[in-house]
N, C-alpha and C positions, 0 to 999 in steps of 0.2 A: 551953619549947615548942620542938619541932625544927622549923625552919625548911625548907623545899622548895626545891629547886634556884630559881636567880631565873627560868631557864625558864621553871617554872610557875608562877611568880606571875601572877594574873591580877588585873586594877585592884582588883575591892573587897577581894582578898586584901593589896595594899601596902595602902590605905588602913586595913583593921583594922589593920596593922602599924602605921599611921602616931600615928591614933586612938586604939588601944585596942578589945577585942571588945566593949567595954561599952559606947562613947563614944556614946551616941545624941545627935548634936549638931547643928545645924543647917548648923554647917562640912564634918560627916562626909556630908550628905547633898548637898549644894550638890557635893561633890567627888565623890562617884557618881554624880550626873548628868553634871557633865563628863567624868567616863571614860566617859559611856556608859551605863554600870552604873543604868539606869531605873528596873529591878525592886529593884535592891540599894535607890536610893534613894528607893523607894514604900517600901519597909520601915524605914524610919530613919523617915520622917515619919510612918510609920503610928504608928512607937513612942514620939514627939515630942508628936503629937493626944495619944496615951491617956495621957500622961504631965501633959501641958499643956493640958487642956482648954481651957483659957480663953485662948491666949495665939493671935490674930488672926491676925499677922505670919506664924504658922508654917502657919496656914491659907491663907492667900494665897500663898506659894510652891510647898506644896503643889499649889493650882491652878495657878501658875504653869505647873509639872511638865506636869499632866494638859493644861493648853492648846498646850505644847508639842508632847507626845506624840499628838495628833490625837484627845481626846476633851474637848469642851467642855463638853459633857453637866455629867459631875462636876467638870472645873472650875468653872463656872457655880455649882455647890452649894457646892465649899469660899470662893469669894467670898461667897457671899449668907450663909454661916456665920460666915463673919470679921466682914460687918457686922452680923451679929445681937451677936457680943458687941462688936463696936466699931465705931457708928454709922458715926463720923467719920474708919475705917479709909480714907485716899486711895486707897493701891494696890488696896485690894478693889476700888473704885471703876473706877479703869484699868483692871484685867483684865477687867471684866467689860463695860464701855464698848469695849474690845478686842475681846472676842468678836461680843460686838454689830455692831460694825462690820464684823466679817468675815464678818458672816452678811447687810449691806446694809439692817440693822435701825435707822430713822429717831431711834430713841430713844438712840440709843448718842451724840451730839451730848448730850443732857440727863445722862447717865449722869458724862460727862466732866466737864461739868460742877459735880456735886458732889466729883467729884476734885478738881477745883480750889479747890472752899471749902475741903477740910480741908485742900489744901495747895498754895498760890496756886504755888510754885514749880515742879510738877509738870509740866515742860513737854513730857511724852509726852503727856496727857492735850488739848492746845493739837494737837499733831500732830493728834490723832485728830480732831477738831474741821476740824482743814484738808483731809485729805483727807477727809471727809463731805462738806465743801463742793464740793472740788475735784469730786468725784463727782457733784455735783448741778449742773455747770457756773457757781457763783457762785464767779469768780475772784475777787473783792475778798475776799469772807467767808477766802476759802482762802488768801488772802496776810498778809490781815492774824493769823490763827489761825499760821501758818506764821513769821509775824518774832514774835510774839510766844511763842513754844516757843525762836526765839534770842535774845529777849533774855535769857530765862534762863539758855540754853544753847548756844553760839554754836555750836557743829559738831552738833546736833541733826541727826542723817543724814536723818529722814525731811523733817522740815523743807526742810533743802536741797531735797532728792529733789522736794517741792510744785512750789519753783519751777523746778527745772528741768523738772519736767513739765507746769508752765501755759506755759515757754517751746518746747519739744517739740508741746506739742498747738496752739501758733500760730505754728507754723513759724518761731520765732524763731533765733537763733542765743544759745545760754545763756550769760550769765558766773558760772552758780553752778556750773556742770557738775563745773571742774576743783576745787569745794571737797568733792566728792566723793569725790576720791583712791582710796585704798583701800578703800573701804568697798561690798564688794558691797550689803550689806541695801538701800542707798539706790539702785544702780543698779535692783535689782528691784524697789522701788516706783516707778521710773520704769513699768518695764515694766508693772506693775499699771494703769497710770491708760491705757497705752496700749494694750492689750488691753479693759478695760471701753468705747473709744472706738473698739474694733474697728481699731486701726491694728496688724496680728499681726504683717507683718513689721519695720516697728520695732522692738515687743514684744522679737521674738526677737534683736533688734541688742543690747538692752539686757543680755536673759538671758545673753547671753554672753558681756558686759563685766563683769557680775556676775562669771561663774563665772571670767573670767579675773583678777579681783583679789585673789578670794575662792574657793579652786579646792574647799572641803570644804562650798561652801554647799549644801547638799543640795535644798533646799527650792525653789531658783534651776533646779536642774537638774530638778527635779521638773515644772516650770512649764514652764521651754522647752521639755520633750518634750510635755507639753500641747499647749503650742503651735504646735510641729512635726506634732502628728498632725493638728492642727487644716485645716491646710493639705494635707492628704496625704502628707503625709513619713515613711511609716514608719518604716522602718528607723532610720536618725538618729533617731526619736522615743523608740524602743524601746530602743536604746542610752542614750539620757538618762536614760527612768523607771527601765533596770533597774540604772544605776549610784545612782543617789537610793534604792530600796530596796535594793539591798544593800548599802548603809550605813545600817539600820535609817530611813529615811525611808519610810514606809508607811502615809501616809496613804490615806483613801478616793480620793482621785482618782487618787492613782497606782498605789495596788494595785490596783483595778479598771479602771483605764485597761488594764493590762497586761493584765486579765484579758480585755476586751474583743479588745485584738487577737492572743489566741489564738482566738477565735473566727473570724477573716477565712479559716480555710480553709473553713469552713462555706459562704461567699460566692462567689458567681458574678461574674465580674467584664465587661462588656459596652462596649466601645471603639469608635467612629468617632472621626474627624478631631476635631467637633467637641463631642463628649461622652464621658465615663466613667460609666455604671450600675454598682450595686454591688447585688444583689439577694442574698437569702439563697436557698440552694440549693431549701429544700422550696419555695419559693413564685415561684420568678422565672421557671419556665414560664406562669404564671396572670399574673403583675404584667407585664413586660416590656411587650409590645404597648401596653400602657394607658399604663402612666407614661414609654416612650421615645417614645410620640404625642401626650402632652402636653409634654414637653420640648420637642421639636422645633417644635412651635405656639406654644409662649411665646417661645421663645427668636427666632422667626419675627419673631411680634406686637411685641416688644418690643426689635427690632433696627430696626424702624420705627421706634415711635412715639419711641424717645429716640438713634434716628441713632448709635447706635453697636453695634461692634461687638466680642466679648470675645476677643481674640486666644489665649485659651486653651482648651480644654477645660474643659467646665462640669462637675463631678463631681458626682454624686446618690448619696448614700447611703439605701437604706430599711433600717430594720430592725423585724423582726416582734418582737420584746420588748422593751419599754416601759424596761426596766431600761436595757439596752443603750443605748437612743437616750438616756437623762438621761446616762449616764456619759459618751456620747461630747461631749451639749454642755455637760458640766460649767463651770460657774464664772463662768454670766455669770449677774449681777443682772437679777433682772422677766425669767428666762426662759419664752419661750413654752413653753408645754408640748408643744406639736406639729412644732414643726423650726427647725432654726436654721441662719442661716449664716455662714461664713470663708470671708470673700473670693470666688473662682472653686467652694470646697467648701459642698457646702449636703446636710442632711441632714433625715430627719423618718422619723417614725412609721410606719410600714406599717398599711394598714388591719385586718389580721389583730393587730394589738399592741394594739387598742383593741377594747371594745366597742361589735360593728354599729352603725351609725349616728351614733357620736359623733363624727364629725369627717370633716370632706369633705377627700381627700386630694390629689384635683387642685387645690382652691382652696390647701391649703400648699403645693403646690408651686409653682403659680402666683406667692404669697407672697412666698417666698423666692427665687426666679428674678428677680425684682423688685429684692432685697436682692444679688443679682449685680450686675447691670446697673447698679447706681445707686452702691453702693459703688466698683466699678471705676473707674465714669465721671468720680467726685467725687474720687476718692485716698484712701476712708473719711473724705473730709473733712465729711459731711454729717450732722449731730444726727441722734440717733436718734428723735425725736416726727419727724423729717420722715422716713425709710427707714421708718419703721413704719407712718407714719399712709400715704404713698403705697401700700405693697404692700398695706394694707386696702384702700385707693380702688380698686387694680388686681384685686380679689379680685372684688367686683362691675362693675366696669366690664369685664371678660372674660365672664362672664352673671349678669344680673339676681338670679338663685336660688339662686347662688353666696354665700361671705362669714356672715359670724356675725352675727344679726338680734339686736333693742337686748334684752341679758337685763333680769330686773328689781333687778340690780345697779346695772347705766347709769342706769336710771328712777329708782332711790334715789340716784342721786349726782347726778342735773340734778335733780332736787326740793329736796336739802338745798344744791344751791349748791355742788359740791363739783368743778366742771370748773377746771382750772387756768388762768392766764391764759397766752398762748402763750411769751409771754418766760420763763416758769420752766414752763412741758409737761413736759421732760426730767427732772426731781424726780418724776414720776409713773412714770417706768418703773422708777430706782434705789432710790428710799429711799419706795416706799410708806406713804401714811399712814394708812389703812384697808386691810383684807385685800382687798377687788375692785379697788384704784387700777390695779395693774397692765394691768387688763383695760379696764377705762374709759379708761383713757391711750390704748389701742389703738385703742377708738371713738374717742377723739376727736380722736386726728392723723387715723383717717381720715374724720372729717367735715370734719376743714380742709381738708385733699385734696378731697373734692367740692367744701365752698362753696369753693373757691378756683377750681375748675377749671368750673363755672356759672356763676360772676360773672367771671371773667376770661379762661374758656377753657384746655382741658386743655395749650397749650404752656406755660401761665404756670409749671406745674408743672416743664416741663424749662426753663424759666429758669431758676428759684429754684436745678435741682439744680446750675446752671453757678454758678451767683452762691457755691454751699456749696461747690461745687469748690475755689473762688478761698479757702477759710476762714474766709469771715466770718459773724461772730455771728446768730442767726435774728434779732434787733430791728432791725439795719440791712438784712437782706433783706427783713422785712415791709416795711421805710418805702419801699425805692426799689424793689423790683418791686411791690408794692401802692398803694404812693403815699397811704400812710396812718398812723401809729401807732400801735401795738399798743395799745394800752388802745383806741385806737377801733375797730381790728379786733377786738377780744376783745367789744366790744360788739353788733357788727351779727353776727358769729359766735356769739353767744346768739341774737340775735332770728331768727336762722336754724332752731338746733335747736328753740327754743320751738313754731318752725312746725310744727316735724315734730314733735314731741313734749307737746307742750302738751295735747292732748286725753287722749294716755295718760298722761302725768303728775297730771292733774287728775281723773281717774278710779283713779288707782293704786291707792287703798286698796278706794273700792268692787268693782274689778277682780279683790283679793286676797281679798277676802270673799264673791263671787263663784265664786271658782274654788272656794276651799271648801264653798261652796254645790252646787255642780256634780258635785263629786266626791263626795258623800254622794247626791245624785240620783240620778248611774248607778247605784249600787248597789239603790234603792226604788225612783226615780220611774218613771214613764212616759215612754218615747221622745218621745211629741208636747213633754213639759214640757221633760226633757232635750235637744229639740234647741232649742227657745225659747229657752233660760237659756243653752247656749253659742253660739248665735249670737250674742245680745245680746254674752258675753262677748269673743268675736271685734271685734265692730266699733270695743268699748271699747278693745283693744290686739290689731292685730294682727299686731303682730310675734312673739307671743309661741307658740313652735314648742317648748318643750323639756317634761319631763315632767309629766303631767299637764292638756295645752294642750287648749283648746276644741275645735279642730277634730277630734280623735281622738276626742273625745267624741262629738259630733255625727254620726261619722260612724258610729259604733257605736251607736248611734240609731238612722239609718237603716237601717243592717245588721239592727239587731233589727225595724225593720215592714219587711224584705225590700223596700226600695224602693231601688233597685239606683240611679237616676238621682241620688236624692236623696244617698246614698254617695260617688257618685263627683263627684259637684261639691265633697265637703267633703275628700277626699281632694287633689281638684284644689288645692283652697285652701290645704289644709295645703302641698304641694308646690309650690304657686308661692311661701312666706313660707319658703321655705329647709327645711320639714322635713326626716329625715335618715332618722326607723325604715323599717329595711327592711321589716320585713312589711306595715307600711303603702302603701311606694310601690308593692310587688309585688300587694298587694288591688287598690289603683289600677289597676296594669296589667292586670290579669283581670278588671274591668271593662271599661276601655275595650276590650278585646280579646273580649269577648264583647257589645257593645254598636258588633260592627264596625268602631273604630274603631284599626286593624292602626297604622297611625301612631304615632298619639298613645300607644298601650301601649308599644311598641317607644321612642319620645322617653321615657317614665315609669321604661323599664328601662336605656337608657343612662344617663342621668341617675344610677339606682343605681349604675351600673359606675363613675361618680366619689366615691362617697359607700364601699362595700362591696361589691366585687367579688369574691370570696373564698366566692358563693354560687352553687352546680351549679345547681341549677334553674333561679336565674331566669337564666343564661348559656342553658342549655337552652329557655327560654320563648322566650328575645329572639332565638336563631340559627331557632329556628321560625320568629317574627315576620318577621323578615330575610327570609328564604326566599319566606316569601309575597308581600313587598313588591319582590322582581326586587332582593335587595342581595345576592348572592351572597357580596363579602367581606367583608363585617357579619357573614353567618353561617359564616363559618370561622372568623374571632375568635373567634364567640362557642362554636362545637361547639370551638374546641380550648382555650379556657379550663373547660368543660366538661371535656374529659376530661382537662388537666392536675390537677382537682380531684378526680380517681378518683370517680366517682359510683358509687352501688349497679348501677347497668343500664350496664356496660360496651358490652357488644353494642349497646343501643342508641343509646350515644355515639359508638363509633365511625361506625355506619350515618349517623347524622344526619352526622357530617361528611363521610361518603361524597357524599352529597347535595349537601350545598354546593360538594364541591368539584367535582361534575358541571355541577354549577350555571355554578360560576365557571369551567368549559373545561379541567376541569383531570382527564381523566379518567385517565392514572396513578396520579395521587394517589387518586384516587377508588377507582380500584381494590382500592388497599394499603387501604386504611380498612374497605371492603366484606369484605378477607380477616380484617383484624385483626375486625370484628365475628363474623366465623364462628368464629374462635379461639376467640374468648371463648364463643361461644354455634351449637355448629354445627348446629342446628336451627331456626335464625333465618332464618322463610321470607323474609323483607322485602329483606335481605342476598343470600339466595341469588337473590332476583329483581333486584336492585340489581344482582351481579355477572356477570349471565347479561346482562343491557341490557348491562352497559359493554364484554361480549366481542362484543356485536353478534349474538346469537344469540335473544334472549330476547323473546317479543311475548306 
């Protein structure tokens, strides 16, 4: 065979040489992965399996390969194939307790576990065990999992890496640090445990003692650009993802990280002293006013109520694709699905990225403003059951109709006894143990937040966050700002929720039978029957606002015997228990606004403007409203989120803002608006008379 200049030799070209073209060997493929050569050595293993069906080991590195290479997926399958022909296979075991844990999966601790029976020495498996622990904030579990991965293994990197990041996360000063040395993988699990505890700029202190020991760890640079974007850093960010992918690291976070911020020319970018908005172009004519006058009110409110103040510009990201917003808060465990924040940077959903009504966007933002102020204040020194259960508490306590009302998730987790006790809360945001834990953990930091702030009064809350400032553990903040024991506090914190929940828990089943009942009614019964059966159903649980709820029932009842009063009280009801559908709240407002009451429709339609404002007409109902009620700049708002919304009757959007802005003294502007209607529509007597008044000519 004639050989090619050494030129052109490329890696699995020496290794055929090395090997042999025939060599399908497990050596040949271990050494195309090192060169790199992925694809070369998915081919060697592929020719390995069909050759070796039965042989475990070569299945297990195989996924090794794939858990590498960013798909777990089919790792996950060649593990669970190795232990199909061999039960007792350990390593299957570890990879797949590996994946487990990277995904913040509770089970992945049991998985390790049987790694361990088939082979007690396996002291990666003991790692994996400690940071679960470590993650769930039970240091003993974590230390003790953590020496016992050295006793087997005394330089066990990750091991170390535990305790220096239980000594890191209580501000200690480490003596395991310098047994570190060279080993990036172990400086970025520090960084990992410090990130999941929201402490970013450490994080990135760590990432790039990593990258300076360890300068080819790709996966290290992968993360600190993460975590540089996290904070606003782009540039620097972008430089880090795009040297981690082109050196074939290309995972989902950082190929779509990058892909995300080719999007920011898309973005409008909105600066004062004390704020950065970041809107997307089509929509930040219509968003701006609304979400830069909630900012400013929060930030208002809640520079009072916790005495301090953020010496930086607060940045708001919204983004109208759902996709976009997960990629940008990639990588934290039990994430909200509606906005998240780093540090001064806080981000969420745009109302146009969700379906109407699903989700109130001034209360996340409110949220998460919260998760500023408090993080800042504390040095991210503060557990996350207390920063999440507060920005609940402050969801409602900002207005009553605000906040996420108890699903019948919450009701099945206080029936079966499933609320944690407060000393282990934080195990319900990380390592869920049923599919809704996340969501109930939420309620119920923020019912400790109420009864805490009822029984002791709302400063006790900014005690506590000085007391988490200082970094100590939530068991010794309950005993000396509560002056109680947690097991005792965890007791009288039941006899609380019972209070409020006790009737809808004790009705829940017939409630659920009920509703079923109801919804077979609308479709046969009789209004008189069908409002009977959801009223009852209402008084049994009336928090209960999401699809299929009584009150939308009842009110469609009353809409079917045309009794208009009897409507709008069930509409009322639904909308003071938090409901969200728009066409509902907008019904509501055309009643009360044909039953005279110009107020209360107008309070019905603001209301929407926090829930889905992304809707022309009812901007167009409510700047009418305005109009009538002597609110001049209510209806400029609301005629120019109107006509940032391009409605079909241009002509008569602009006119109507014409009007307001007469209204409000502002007759140039009035003027221009009165022309731009006749643009559009030069036969538009309304306009022509509109503009013939403003020259002073016109009676």
């Amino acid at each position: 065979m004639k050989t090619p200049p050494m030129g052109c030799i490329t890696a699995s070209m020496l290794l055929a040489l090395t090997f042999g073209l025939g060599a399908q060997t497990i050596d040949r493929a271990e050494a195309l992965w090192r060169a790199q050569d992925f694809e070369g050595a998915k081919q060697v293993f592929e020719a390995l399996l069909k050759a070796n069906p039965k042989n475990a080991d070569y299945r297990v590195r195989y996924g090794d390969l794939f858990a590498e290479r960013f798909n777990p997926t089919e790792a996950g399958k060649l593990y669970e194939e190795a232990i199909g022909i061999d039960p007792k296979n350990a390593r299957a075991y570890y990879g797949m307790a590996k994946l487990m844990a990277d995904n913040f999966n509770p089970k992945a601790s049991e998985v390790a576990d049987k790694a361990l029976e088939s082979n007690p020495k396996l002291y990666q498996a003991h790692e994996i065990k400690a940071r679960i622990a470590l993650e769930d904030d039970d240091q003993k579990k974590a230390a003790e999992e953590a020496d016992a991965a050295l006793a087997i293994e005394p330089h066990a990197v990750d091991a170390i890496a535990i305790h220096v990041a239980m000594d890191m996360l209580a501000d200690r000063e480490s003596p395991w640090l310098a047994k570190l040395s060279d080993a990036g993988a172990g400086y970025q699990t520090v960084a990992h445990f410090l990130v999941i505890n929201r402490r970013y700029e450490d994080a990135i202190k760590f990432y790039r003692r990593a990258i300076a020991v360890q300068s080819k760890l790709w996966s290290a640079h992968s993360e600190l650009g993460i975590s540089l974007m996290r904070l606003g850093r782009e540039d620097e960010a972008r430089s880090e993802l795009e040297l981690a992918h082109n050196n074939h690291f290309a995972d989902a976070a950082t190929t779509n990280t990058l892909r995300l911020m080719d999007t920011y020319k898309d973005y409008d970018t909105f600066r004062t002293p004390t704020t950065i908005l970041k809107l997307h172009k089509k929509e930040s004519a219509v968003l701006k006013p609304y979400v830069e006058s909630e900012m400013l009110r929060a930030m208002s409110v809640y520079e009072k109520k916790y005495k301090f103040k953020v010496n930086v510009p607060i940045q708001v990201e919204v983004y109208p694709n759902h996709e976009d917003f997960a990629v940008r808060a990639m990588g934290m465990p039990g994430l909200g699905a509606l906005g998240v924040t780093f540090n001064t940077v806080l981000t969420i959903d745009s109302p146009s990225g969700r379906t109407p009504g699903e989700f109130h966007w001034a209360s996340t933002l409110w949220h998460e403003l919260s998760h500023v102020y408090i993080l800042t204040l504390t040095n991210e020194r503060t557990p996350r059951w207390f920063t999440e259960g507060l920005a609940v508490h402050e969801e409602t306590a900002t207005e009553p109709d605000w906040g996420d009302r108890v699903t019948p998730d919450i009701i099945a987790a206080i029936r079966d006894k499933k609320l944690l006790p407060i000393a282990t809360l934080e195990r319900g945001f990380i390592h869920p143990q049923f599919p809704s834990q996340v969501i109930v953990s939420y309620y119920q930091g923020g019912k400790i937040c109420d009864y805490i702030s009822e029984r002791w009064g709302e400063s006790k809350l900014l005690d506590m966050a000085h007391e988490f400032a200082k970094n100590r553990p939530t068991v010794d903040v309950i005993k000396e700002q509560l002056g109680m024991e947690p097991e005792a506090f965890d007791k009288e914190f039941l006899a609380y929720i019972d209070k409020q929940t006790g009737k809808i828990v004790a009705n829940f089943e017939a409630w659920s039978k009920g509703l079923s009942e109801l919804n077979k009614m609308t479709k046969e019964g009789q209004p008189d029957e069908v409002l009977a059966k959801a009223r009852s159903l209402e008084a049994m649980y009336p928090d209960y606002v999401e699809v299929g709820n009584a009150y939308l029932a009842a009110a469609a009842a009353c809409n079917k015997k045309k009794d208009d009063a009897c409507a709008m009280e069930e509409y009322g009801k639904y909308s003071k228990q938090s409901g969200r559908d728009p066409e509902s709240i907008k019904a509501y407002a055309t009643l009360l606004d044909k039953a005279g009451k110009k107020k209360e429709a107008a309070a019905a339609l603001e209301r929407l403007n926090f829930i889905y404002p992304m809707d022309a007409a009812m901007h167009d109902h409510l700047g009418t409203l305005y109009l009538g009620l002597n609110n001049p700049s209510g209806a400029v708002r609301e005629f120019q989120a109107n006509l940032a919304l391009h409605p079909i009757d241009m002509a008569g959007a602009h006119y109507n803002l014409a009007r307001a802005w007469k209204a409000a003294g502002q007759t140039d502007k009035a003027r221009e608006e009165a022309i731009n209607a006749l643009e559009a529509a030069p036969d538009f007597r309304p306009a022509q008379k509109l503009l013939l008044e403003l020259s002073g000519s016109g009676h």
